[in-house]
C-alpha positions in Angstrom: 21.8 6.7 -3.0 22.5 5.6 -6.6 20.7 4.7 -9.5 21.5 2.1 -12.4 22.8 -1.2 -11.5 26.3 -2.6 -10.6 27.5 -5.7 -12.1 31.2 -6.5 -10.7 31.3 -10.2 -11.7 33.3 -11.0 -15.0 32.1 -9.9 -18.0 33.0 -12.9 -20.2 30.1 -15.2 -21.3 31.5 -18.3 -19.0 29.5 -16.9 -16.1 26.7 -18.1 -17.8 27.9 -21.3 -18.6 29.2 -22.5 -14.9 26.3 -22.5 -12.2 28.8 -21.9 -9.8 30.0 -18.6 -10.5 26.5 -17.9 -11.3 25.4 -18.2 -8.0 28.5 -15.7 -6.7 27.5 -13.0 -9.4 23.7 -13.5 -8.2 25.0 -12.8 -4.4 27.3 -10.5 -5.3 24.4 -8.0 -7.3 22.2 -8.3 -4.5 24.6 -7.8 -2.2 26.3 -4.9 -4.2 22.9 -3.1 -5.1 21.6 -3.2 -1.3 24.9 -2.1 -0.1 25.0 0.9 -2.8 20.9 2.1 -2.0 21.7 3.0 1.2 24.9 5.1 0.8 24.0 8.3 0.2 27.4 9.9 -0.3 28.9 6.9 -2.7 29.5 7.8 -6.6 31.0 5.0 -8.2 31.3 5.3 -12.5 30.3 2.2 -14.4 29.3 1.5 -17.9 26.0 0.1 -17.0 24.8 2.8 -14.9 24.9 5.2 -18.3 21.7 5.2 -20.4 23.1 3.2 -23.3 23.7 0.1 -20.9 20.6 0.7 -19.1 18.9 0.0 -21.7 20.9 -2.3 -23.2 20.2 -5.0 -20.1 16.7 -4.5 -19.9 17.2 -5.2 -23.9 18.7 -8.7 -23.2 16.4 -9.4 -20.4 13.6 -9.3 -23.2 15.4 -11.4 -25.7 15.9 -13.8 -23.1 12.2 -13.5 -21.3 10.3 -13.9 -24.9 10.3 -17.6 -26.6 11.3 -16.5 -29.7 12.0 -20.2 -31.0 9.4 -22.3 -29.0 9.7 -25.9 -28.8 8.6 -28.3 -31.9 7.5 -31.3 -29.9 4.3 -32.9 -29.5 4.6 -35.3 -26.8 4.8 -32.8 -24.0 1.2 -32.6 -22.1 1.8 -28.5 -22.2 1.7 -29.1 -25.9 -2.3 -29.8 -25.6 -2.8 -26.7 -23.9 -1.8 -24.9 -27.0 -3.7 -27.2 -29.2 -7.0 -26.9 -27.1 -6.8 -23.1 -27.4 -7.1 -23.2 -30.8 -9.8 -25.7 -30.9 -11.6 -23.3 -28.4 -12.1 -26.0 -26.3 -13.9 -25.1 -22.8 -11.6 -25.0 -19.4 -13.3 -26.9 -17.1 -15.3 -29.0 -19.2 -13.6 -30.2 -22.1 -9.8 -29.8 -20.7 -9.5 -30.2 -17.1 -5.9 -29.0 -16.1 -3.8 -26.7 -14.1 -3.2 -24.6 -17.1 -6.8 -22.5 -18.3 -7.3 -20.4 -21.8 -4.2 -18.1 -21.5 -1.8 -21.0 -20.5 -0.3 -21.6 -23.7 1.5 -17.9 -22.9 3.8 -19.6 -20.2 4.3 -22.7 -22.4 7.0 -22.5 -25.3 5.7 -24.4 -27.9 4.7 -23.5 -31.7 1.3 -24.2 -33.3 0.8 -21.5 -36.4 -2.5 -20.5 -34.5 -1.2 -19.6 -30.9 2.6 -18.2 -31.7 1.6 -14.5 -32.2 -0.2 -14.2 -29.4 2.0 -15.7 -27.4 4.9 -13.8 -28.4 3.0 -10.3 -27.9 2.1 -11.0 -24.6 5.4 -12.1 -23.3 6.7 -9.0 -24.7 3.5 -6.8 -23.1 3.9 -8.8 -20.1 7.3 -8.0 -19.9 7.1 -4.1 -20.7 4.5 -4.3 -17.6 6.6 -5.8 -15.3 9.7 -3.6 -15.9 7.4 -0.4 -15.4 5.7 -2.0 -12.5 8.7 -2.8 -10.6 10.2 0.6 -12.1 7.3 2.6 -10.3 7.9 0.3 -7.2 11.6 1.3 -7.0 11.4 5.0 -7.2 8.4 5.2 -5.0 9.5 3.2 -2.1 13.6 2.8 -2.7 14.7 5.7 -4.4 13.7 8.5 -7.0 16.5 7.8 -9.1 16.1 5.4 -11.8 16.0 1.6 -10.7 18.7 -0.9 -11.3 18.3 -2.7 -14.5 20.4 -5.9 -13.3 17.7 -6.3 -10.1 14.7 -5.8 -12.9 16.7 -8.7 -15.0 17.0 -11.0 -12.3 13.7 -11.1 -11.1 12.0 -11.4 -13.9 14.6 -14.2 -15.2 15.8 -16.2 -12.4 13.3 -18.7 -12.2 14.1 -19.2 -15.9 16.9 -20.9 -15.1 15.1 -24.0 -14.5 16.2 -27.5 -16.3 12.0 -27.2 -17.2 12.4 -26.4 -21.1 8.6 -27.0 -21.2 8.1 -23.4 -19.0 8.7 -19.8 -19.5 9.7 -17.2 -17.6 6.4 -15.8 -17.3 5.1 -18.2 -16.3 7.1 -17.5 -12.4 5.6 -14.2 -12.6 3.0 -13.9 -10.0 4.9 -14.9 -7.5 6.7 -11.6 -7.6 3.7 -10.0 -8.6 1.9 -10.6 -5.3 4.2 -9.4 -3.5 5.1 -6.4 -5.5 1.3 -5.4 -5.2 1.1 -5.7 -1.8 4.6 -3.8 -0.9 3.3 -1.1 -2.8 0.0 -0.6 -1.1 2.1 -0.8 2.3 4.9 0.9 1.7 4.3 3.6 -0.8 5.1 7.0 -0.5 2.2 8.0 -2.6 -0.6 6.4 -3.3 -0.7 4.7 -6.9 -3.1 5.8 -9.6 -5.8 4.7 -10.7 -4.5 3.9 -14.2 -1.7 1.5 -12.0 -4.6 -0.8 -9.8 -5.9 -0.9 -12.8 -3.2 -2.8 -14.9 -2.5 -4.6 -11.9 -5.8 -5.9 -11.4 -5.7 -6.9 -15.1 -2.3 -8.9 -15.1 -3.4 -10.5 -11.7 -6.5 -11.3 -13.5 -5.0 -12.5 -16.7 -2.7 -15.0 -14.4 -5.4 -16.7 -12.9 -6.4 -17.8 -16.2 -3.0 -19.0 -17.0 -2.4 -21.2 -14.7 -5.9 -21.4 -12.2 -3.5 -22.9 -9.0 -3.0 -19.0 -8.5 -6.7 -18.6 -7.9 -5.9 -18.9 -4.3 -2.5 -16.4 -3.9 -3.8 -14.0 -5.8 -7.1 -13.9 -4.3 -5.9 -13.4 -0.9 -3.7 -11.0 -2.2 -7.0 -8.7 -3.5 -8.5 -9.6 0.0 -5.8 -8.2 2.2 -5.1 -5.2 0.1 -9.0 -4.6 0.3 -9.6 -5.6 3.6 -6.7 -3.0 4.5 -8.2 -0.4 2.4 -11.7 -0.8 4.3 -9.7 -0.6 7.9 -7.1 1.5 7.5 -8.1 3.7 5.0 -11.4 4.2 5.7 -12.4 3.5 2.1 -14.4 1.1 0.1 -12.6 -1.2 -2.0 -13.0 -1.2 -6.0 -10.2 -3.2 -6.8 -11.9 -6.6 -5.7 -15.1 -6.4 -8.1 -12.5 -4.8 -10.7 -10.7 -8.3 -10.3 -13.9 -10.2 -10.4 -14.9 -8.0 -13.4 -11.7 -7.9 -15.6 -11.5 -12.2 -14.9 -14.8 -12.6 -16.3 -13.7 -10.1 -19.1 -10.8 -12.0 -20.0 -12.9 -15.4 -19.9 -14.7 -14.3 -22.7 -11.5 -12.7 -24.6 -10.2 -15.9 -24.4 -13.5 -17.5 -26.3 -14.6 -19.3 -23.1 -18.0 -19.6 -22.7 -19.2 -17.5 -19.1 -21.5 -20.6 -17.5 -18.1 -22.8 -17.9 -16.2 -20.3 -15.6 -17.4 -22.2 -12.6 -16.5 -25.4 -13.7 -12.7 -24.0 -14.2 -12.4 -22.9 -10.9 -14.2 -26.1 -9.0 -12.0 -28.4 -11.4 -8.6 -26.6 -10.8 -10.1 -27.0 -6.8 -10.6 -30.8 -7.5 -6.8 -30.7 -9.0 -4.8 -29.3 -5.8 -6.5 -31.6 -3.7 -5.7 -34.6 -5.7 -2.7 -33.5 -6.4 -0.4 -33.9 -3.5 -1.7 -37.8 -3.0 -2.0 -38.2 -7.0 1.3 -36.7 -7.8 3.2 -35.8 -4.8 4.9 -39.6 -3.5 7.4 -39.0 -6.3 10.7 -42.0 -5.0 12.8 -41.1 -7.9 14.4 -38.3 -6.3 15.1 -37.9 -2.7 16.3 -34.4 -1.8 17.6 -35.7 1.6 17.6 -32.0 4.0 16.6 -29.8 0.9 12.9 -29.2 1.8 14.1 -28.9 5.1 16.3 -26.2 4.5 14.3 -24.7 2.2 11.2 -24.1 5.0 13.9 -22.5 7.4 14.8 -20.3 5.4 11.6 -19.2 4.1 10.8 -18.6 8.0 13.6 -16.8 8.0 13.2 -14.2 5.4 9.7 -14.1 7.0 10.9 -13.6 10.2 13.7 -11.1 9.0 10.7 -9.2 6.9 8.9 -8.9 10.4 11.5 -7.7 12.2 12.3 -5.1 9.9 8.6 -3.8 9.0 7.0 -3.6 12.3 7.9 -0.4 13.6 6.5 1.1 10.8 3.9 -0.6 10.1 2.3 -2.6 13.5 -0.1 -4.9 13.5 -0.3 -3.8 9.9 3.1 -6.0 9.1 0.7 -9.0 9.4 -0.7 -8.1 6.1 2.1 -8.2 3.7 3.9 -10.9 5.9 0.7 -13.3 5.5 1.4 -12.9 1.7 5.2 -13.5 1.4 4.4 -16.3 3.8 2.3 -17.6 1.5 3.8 -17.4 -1.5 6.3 -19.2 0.2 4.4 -21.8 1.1 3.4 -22.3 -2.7 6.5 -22.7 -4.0 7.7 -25.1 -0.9 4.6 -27.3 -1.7 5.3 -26.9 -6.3 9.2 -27.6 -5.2 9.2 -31.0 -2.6 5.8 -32.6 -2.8 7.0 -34.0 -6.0 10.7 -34.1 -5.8 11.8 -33.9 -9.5 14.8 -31.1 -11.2 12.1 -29.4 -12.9 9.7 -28.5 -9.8 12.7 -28.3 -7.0 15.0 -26.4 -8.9 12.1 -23.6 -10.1 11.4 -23.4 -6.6 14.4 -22.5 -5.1 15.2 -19.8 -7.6 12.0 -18.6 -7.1 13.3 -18.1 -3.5 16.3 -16.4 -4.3 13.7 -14.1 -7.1 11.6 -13.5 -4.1 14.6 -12.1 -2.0 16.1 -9.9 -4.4 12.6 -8.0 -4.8 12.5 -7.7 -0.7 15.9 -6.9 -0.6 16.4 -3.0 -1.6 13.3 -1.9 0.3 14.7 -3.9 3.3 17.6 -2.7 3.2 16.0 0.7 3.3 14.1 0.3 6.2 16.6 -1.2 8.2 18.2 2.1 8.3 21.9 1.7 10.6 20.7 -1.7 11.9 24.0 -3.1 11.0 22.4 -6.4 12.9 19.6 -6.4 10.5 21.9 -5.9 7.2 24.0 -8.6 8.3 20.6 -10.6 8.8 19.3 -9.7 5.1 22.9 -10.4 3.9 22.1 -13.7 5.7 19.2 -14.7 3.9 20.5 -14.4 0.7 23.4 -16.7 1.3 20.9 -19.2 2.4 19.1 -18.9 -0.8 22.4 -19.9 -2.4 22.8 -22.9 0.4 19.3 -23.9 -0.8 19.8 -24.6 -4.3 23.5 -26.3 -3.9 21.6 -28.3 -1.2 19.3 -29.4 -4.0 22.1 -29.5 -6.5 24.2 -32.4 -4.3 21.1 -33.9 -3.0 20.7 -35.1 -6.5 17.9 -32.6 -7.3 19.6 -30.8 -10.5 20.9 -27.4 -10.8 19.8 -24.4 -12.9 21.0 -24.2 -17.0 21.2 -22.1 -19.0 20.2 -24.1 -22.2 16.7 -23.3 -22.5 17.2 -19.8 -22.7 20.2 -20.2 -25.4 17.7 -23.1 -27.6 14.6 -20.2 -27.0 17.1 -17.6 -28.5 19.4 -19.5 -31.3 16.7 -19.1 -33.9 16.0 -15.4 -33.7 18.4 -14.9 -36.8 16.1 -17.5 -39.0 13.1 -15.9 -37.5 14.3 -12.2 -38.6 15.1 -13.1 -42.1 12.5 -16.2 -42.7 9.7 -15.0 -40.6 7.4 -18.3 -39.0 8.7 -20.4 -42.2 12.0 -21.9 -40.4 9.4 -23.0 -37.7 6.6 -24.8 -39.9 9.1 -26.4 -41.8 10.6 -27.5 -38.4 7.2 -29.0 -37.3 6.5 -30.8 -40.8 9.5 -32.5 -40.3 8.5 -33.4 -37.0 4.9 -34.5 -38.2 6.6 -36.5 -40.8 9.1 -38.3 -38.4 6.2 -39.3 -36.4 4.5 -40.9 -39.3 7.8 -43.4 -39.8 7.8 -44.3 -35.8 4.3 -45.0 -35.9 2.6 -47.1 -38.8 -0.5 -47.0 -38.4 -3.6 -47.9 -40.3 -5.8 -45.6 -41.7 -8.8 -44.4 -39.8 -11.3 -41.7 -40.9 -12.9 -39.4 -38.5 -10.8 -38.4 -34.8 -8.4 -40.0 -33.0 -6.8 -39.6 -29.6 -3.5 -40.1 -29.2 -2.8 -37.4 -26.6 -1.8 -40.2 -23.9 1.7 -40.4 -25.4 2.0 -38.0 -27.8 -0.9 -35.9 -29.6 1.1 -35.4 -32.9 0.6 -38.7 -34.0 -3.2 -38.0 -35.1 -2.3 -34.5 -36.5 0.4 -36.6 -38.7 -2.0 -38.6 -40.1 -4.9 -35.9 -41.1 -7.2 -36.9 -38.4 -9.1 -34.6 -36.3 -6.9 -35.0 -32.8 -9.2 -35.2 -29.7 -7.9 -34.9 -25.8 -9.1 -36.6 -23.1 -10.7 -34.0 -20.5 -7.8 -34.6 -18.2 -5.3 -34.7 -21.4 -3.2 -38.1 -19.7 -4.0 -41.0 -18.0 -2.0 -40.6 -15.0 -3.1 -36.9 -14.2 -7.0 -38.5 -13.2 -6.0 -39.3 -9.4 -9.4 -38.2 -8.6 -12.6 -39.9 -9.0 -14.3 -37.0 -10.9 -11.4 -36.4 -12.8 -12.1 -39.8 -14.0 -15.9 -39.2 -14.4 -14.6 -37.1 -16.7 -12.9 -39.2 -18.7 -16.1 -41.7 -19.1 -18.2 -39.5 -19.8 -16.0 -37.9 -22.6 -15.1 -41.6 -24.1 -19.0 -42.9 -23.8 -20.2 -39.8 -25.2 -20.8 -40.7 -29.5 -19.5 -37.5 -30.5 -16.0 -38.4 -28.7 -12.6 -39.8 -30.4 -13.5 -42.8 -33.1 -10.0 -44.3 -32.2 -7.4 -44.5 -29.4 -3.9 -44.7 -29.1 -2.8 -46.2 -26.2 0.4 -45.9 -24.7 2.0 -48.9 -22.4 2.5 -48.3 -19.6 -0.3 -46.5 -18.1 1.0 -45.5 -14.7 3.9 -43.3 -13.7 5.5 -43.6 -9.9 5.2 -46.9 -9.7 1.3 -46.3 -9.4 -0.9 -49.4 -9.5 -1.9 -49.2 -13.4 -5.6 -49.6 -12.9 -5.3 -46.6 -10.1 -4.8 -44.0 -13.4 -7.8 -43.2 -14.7 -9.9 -46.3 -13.2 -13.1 -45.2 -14.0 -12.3 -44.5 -17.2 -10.5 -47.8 -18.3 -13.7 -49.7 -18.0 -15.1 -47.1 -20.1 -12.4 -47.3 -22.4 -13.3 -51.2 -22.6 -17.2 -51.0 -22.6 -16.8 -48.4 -25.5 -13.5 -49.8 -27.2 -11.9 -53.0 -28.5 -8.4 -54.0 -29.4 -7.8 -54.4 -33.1 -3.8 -54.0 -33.3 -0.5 -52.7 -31.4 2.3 -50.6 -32.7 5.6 -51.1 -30.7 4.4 -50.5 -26.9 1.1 -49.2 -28.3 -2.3 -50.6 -28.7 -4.8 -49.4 -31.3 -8.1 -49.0 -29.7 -11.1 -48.8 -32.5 -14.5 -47.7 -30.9 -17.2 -50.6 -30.6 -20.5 -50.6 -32.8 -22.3 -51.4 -29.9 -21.5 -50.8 -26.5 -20.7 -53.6 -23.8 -22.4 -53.5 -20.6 -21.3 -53.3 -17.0 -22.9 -55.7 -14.5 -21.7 -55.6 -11.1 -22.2 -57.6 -8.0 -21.3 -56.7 -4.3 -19.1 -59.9 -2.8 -17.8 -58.8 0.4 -17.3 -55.9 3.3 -14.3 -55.8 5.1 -12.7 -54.2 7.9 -9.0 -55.4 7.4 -5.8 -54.3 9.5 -2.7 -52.6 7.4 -0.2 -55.5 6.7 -3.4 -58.4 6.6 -3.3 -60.1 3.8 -6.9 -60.5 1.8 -7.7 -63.4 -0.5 -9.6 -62.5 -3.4 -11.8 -65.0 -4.9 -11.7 -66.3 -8.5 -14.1 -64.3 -10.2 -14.0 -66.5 -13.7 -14.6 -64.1 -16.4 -15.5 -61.7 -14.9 -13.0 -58.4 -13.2 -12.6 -57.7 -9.3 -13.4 -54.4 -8.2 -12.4 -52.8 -4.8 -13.0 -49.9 -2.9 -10.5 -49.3 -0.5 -10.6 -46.6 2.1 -7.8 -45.6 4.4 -8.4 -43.0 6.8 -5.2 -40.3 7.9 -4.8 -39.5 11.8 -5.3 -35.9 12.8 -1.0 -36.1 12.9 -1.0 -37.1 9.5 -3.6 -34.7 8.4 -1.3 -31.7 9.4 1.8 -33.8 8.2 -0.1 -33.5 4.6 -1.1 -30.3 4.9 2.1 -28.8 5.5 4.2 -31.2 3.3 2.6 -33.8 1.4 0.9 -37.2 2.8 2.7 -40.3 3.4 3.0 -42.9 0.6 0.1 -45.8 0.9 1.4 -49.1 -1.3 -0.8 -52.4 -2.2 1.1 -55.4 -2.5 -0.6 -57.9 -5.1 0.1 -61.8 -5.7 -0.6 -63.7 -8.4 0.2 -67.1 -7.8 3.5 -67.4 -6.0 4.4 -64.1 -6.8 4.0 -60.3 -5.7 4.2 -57.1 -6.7 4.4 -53.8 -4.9 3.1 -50.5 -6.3 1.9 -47.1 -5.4 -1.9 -46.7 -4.5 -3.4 -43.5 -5.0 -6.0 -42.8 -1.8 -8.8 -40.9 -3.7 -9.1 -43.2 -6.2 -9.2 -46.3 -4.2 -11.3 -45.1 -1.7 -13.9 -44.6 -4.9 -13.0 -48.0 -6.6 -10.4 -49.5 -8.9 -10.4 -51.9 -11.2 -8.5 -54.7 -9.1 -7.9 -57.7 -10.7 -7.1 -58.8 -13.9 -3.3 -57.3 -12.9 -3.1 -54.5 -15.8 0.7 -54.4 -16.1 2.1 -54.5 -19.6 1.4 -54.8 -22.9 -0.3 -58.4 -23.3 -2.4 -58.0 -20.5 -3.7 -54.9 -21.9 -4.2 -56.6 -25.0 -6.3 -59.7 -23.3 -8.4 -57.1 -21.7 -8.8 -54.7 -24.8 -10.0 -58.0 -26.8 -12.2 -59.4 -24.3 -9.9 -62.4 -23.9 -8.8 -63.6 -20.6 -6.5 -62.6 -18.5 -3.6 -65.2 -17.0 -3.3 -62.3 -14.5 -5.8 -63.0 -11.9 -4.8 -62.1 -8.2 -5.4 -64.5 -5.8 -4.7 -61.5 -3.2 -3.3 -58.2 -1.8 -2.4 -56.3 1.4 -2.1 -52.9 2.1 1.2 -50.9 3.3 2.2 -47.6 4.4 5.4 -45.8 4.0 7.8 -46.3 6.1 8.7 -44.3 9.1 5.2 -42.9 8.7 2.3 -45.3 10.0 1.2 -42.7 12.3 0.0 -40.9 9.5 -2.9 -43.4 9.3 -5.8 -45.3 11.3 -4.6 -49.0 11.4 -7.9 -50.7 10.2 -9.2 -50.3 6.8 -12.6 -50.9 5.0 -12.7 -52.9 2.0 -15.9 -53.3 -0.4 -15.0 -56.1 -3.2 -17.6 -56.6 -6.2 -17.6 -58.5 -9.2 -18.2 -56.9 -12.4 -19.3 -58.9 -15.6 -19.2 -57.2 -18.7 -22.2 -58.3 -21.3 
């Protein structure tokens, strides 16, 4: 058995440049490496197998893993992560997202305040990972020293996204699960304390980068615990260590320890809103790429079983249940939304995921030539799985993020941060010309299209709890939102960007709740291109609102709304999933629901989001453009008055629904 790695794909720099030959050089390391840790008698010389170009790849991974040169770009919703850790805003309360206080590490953009940090922890982070998968290799694979081409790809693959707006780091935990849990299993000695302990940390510090992992990496405590207390006979530290060293790093982070709760509960609130909110994405149909993509994640699960359970038993249901798992997560951050930047991520997080299996598999497979050509196998389908995605029209990994994250390390070295600010001045500046605007003193908000805009004018910029419009597809998402624009101490003016909705969404099924708030609280004094200047009202408006009718409707019937004069429609609409279509959306995503609007002699057709119809939605005026949002912002009538509106579901999928529907209409008068 060998140490070092063995790269035998061409050495120019093209193989970067054409995905295709990228994909041949991945398969043909893993293939290589598995082939070499099992032959005890081969010695093969190469240059990168000596000390110099050991080092020399793990020296490259790092240049490439770190984001030297963030992005300078305001307009990005990642960017008010950033700028809410350096306001210290509380996670949970004040910004309700998927990202919490440590976020910004796993998001490439540059604000003077958050860019050392950020930097030193992708390089700690980093350094942590190389010695943790270091430690894994010679303690389960081999004593000799670890390949540094398998570190690199792991901890760089999923970097390879067309998602300029994430890091590296951010793909982390995925392997970090799993690395955790292979060690406990299949270690020939059992780690030290100082090791749990730096592992409990990291997983620690990743739930408070991104709190969707909350649910992986708890698990991932539980089974190593729960197998500690059966197995081993011994009582399990490492789960109040995790508890402990979260709530540590909550406060590190300048978070305040009763908001902790709220964190968790909103990122809970998130995921489920999420796949109905988020997940009907029609711009991109992948065709059989989800489809291959879940047979071969049962595959390497089933292969992993295969292999594992004559050592381990029973036991294998341990570390399978977390592979499995992780799976699952990146099936459901890959295809319930369809776009390059999720499907593309997911899939090389696949192929990330098999090269860490792969050596200790290839171990324990022993002479199984069966069971080699198996693992052999899965890795081709990993390749089949992203040029499924690549000619279903879902994209294909680049390379150009990592080149734009490392072209300004030679200004960086000799400038220092300067290069950078001088960058984002210009930036600030550039927004000023696009966006004349009139003076205002006190805060603004401007978040819903681009936060920059207030920083550019002096103004103190304020974010709404759930930072955009379209991310409140749940009614206390959108609770949130009211109470943050009724509350005094909240933004003195809005920016509002036109259009509201994304996917097609009905516009007044974003944010509902907090549109009428937005109009009791705020008036229209002006537009700028496709956006309206919002100033906040002396006095308040009221809400009045008046039950009309109940109705039990069937999906297709058409329902007449009557003319409510000058006053605004308001439905609640609930549509109930069958038991079929509850496991459909559990295990994929949930089928599309669509409401089909006429005004006059015409109709429109758009997305409805279920959670926030079943709580109520502004219905009628129609909120589709520009001038209608101006009538409504400037308590002018609207010409857009439905007369009425039926209710559809995708198609293919009824069954993924009851056929009768309740409907509650009210009128609401504003005073």
């Amino acid at each position: 058995m060998m140490g070092g790695g063995i790269y035998s794909g061409p050495s120019d720099d093209s193989v970067l440049g054409e995905p295709v030959l990228f994909y041949t050089v991945m398969l043909d390391s893993c293939y290589t490496f598995g082939y070499l840790s099992v032959d005890m008698k081969m010695k093969i010389r190469n240059p990168i197998s000596k000390n110099h170009g050991f080092v020399l790849v793990l020296l490259a991974g790092l240049i490439l893993f770190v984001p030297w040169c963030p992005i300078i770009a305001t307009f990005y919703y990642e960017y008010c992560i950033h700028l809410a850790t350096c306001e210290g805003w509380q996670f949970g309360t004040d910004i309700i997202s998927t990202y919490g206080p440590f976020g910004f590490v796993g998001l490439p953009f540059y604000r003077a305040s958050t860019y050392p940090s950020m930097i030193l922890l992708n390089i700690c982070l980093y350094g942590i990972m190389v010695a943790f998968l270091w430690e894994f290799w010679q303690n389960i694979v081999n004593p000799a020293r670890p390949s540094a081409v398998w570190i690199v790809i792991i901890l760089l693959l999923p970097g390879f996204g067309p998602a300029m707006e994430w890091s590296p780091v951010l793909f982390t935990p995925y392997v970090l699960v799993n690395l955790f849990v292979l060690r406990h299993f299949f270690g020939k000695t059992a780690p030290s304390y100082l090791y749990l302990f730096m592992f409990v940390i990291v997983l620690g510090m990743f739930v408070l980068v991104k709190g969707t992992f909350i649910f992986l990496i708890l698990m991932t405590i539980v089974v190593v615990s729960a197998d500690q207390i059966i197995n081993s006979k011994k009582v399990p530290w490492i789960f109040p260590g995790f508890i402990v060293g979260v709530l540590v790093l909550w406060v590190v982070s300048s978070q305040k320890t009763g908001n902790i709760l709220g964190y968790f509960l909103s990122t809970a609130d998130l995921i489920a809103g999420y796949k109905d909110g988020a997940g009907s994405f029609e711009g991109t149909k992948l065709g059989i790429a989800p489809v291959v993509f879940a047979l071969g994640s049962l595959g390497l699960i089933g292969t992993f079983l295969l292999t594992v359970r004559k050592l381990l038993g029973w036991r294998s249901i341990w570390p399978a249940s977390i592979l499995a798992a992780t799976l699952y997560v990146m099936f459901q951050h890959g295809f319930v939304r369809q776009d390059p930047q999720h499907s593309v991520s997911a899939c090389l997080s696949f192929c990330c995921l098999y090269v860490l299996m792969l050596p200790l598999l290839w171990v324990l497979s022993g002479g199984n030539k069966t069971l080699r050509r198996v693992l052999v196998a899965n890795g081709t389908v990993g390749i089949i799985i992203i040029a499924t995605c690549w000619l279903s029209g879902g994209g294909r990994p680049v390379v150009n993020s990592f080149f734009q994250r490392i072209k300004g390390i030679p200004a960086l070295m000799t400038q220092g941060v300067s290069a950078l600010e001088t960058a984002r001045e210009a930036h600030l500046q550039l927004l000023k010309q696009k966006f004349p605007l009139p003076q205002f003193d006190g805060s603004m908000e401007s978040s819903t299209f681009d936060a920059g805009v207030a920083e550019a004018y002096g103004n103190y910029s304020m974010v709404r709890p759930t930072v955009t419009l379209y991310v409140a597809y749940t009614s206390k998402m959108s609770m949130r939102n009211k109470d943050y624009l009724e509350d005094a101490s909240g933004p003195g003016a809005i920016l509002f960007s036109i259009p509201v909705a994304i996917d097609g969404r009905y516009p007044a099924a974003t944010d509902s709740i907090g549109l009428l708030a937005q109009k009791t609280h705020f008036s229209a004094i002006g537009r700028v291109g496709n956006l309206l200047v919002l100033e906040r009202r002396a006095r308040p408006l009221k809400l009045k609102s008046e039950k009309l009718q109940e109705l039990d409707v069937d999906v297709n019937g058409t329902i007449s709304l009557p003319d409510p004069g000058k006053g605004m429609v308001f439905a609640q609409i609930e549509i109930t999933p069958t038991i079929a279509g509850r496991l459909f959306s559990l295990l994929y995503k949930p089928a599309a629901t669509f409401i089909i609007v006429s005004v006059g002699t015409e109709e429109a057709r758009f997305r409805l989001i279920r959670a926030t119809a079943k709580e109520g939605m502004l219905l009628s005026p129609l909120l589709c453009d520009l001038p209608s949002f101006q009538a409504f912002y400037s308590d002018s009538n609207s010409s857009l008055k439905l007369s009425g509106f039926r209710i559809e579901y995708e198609k293919g999928r009824e069954w993924c629904y009851q056929n009768k529907i309740k409907v509650v209409l009210s009128k609401v008068n504003v005073d």
